[in-house]
N, C-alpha and C positions, 0 to 999 in steps of 0.2 A: 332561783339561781342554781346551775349546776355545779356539782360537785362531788364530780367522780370520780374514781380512782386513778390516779396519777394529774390531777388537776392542778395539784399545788406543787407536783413536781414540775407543770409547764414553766408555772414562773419564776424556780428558782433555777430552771436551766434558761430560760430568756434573761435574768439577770446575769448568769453568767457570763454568757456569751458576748451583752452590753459591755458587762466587764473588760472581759477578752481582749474586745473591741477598743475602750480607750486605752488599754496600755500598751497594746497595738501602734495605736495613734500616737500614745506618744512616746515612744521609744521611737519611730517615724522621726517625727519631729525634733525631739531631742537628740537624737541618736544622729540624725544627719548635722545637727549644731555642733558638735562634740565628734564627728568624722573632719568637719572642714575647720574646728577653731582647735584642740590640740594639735595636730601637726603644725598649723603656722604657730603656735606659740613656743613649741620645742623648736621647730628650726629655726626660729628666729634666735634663741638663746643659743642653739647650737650654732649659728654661721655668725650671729652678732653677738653675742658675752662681752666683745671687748675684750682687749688684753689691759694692764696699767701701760701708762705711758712710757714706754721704753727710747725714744729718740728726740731731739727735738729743744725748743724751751719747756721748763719745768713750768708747770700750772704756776700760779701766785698760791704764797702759803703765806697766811697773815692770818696768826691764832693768838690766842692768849697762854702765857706760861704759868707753872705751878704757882707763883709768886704774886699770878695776877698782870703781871705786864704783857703789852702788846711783843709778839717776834714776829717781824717782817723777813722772810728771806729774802729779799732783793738789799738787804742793809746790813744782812751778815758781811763778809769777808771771809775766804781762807781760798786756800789752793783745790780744794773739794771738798764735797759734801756728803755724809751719808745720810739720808730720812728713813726714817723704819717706822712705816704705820704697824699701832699693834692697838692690842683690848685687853683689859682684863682679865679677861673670863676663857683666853684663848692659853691651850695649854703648851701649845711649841710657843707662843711669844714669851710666856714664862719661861719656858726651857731656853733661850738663843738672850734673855738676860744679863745674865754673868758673861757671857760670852762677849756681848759689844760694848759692855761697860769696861772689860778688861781689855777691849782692842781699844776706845775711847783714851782711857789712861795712856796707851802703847804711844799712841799716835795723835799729839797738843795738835798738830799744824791742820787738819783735817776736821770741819763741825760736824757734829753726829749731833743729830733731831730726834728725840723719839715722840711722834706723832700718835696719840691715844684718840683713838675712835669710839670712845664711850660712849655712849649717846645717852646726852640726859644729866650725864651724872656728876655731883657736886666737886666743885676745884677741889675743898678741905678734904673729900673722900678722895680722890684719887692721886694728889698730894701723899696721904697716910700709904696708899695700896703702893705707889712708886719709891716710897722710904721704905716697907718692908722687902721690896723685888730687890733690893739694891742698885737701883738704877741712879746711875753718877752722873750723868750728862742730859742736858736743858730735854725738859719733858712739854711739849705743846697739847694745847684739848681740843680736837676736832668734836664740839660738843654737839653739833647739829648733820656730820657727817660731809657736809658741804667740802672740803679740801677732799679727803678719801673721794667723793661722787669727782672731783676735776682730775685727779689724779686717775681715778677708773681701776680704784683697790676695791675688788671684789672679795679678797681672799686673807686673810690673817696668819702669819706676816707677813708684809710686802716690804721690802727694802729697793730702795732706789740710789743710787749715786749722780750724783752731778760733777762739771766740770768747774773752773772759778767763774765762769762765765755762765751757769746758773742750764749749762746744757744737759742733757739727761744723756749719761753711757754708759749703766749699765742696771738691771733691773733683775732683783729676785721674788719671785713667789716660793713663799717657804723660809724654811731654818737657816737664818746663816751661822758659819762660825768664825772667827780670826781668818784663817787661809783662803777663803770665801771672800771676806773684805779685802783682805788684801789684793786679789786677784782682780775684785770691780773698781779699786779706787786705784789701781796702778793703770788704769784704762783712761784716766779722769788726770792723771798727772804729765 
């Protein structure tokens, strides 16, 4: 067997170059996967997101309240309606709290929803997290996310106002405050 000087350097520059060669190959490969499947996945979130439901009839919302009972809104009544999806864990929906609990009180003739997008998480706990927030008015659990997915709440908070007729006029993504409400629900009156 020969084994002359630079013999064993042949094969670890033929390894190399094998080397070279399959990640060559697959950057090839992968690289044109990932040229043709991230732009349609960004444009597709970019031209299709969805906005929430801003016009129209308002999705069916039939959740369960802090108390355990069913709340159907097609069986409420008033002159309009505020829904405010929110979460927990979300620190404007904390913050815009106090704010529509004290518009709530303002304003008997008008039902404020606030619609909890929890997922997962037990009535008895978020019963306790909604008695520490101070939140005064009928609290619903979107437990499985299902009402938020109809309504097309991507963003925490989302407020929504309806007419008495259950129609959607006017839609916030974001913080509201008092003067805020007042402005979407004078649209609904």
């Amino acid at each position: 067997m020969f084994q002359g000087p630079g013999y064993g350097a042949f094969f670890v520059r033929e390894a190399q170059v094998a080397q070279q060669k399959w990640w060559m190959q697959m950057l090839k490969d992968y690289g044109l996967a990932l040229v043709i499947v991230l732009p349609l996945v960004f444009g597709y979130n970019f031209f299709f997101r969805g906005e929430p439901v801003s016009e129209g009839n308002a999705p069916a919302l039939i959740l369960m309240d802090l108390q355990g009972e069913v709340v159907d809104l097609t069986r409420l009544r008033s002159e309009a309606y505020v829904i405010n999806f929110w979460t927990t864990w979300c620190g404007p929906c904390k913050q815009e709290i106090p704010e529509i609990s004290a518009w709530a009180r303002e304003n008997p003739d008008v039902t404020v929803l606030g619609v909890s997008v929890d997922l997962g998480m037990d009535l008895h706990k978020l019963r306790g997290i909604s008695n520490r927030l101070g939140i005064d008015y009928p609290v619903v659990h979107d437990v499985k996310g299902k009402a938020a997915h109809a309504w097309n709440v991507q963003v925490y908070p989302t407020t929504f106002v309806l007419d008495e007729d259950l129609n959607v006029v006017a839609t916030r993504i974001g913080v509201v405050n008092s003067a805020r409400l007042d402005r979407m629900v004078d649209q609904a009156r």
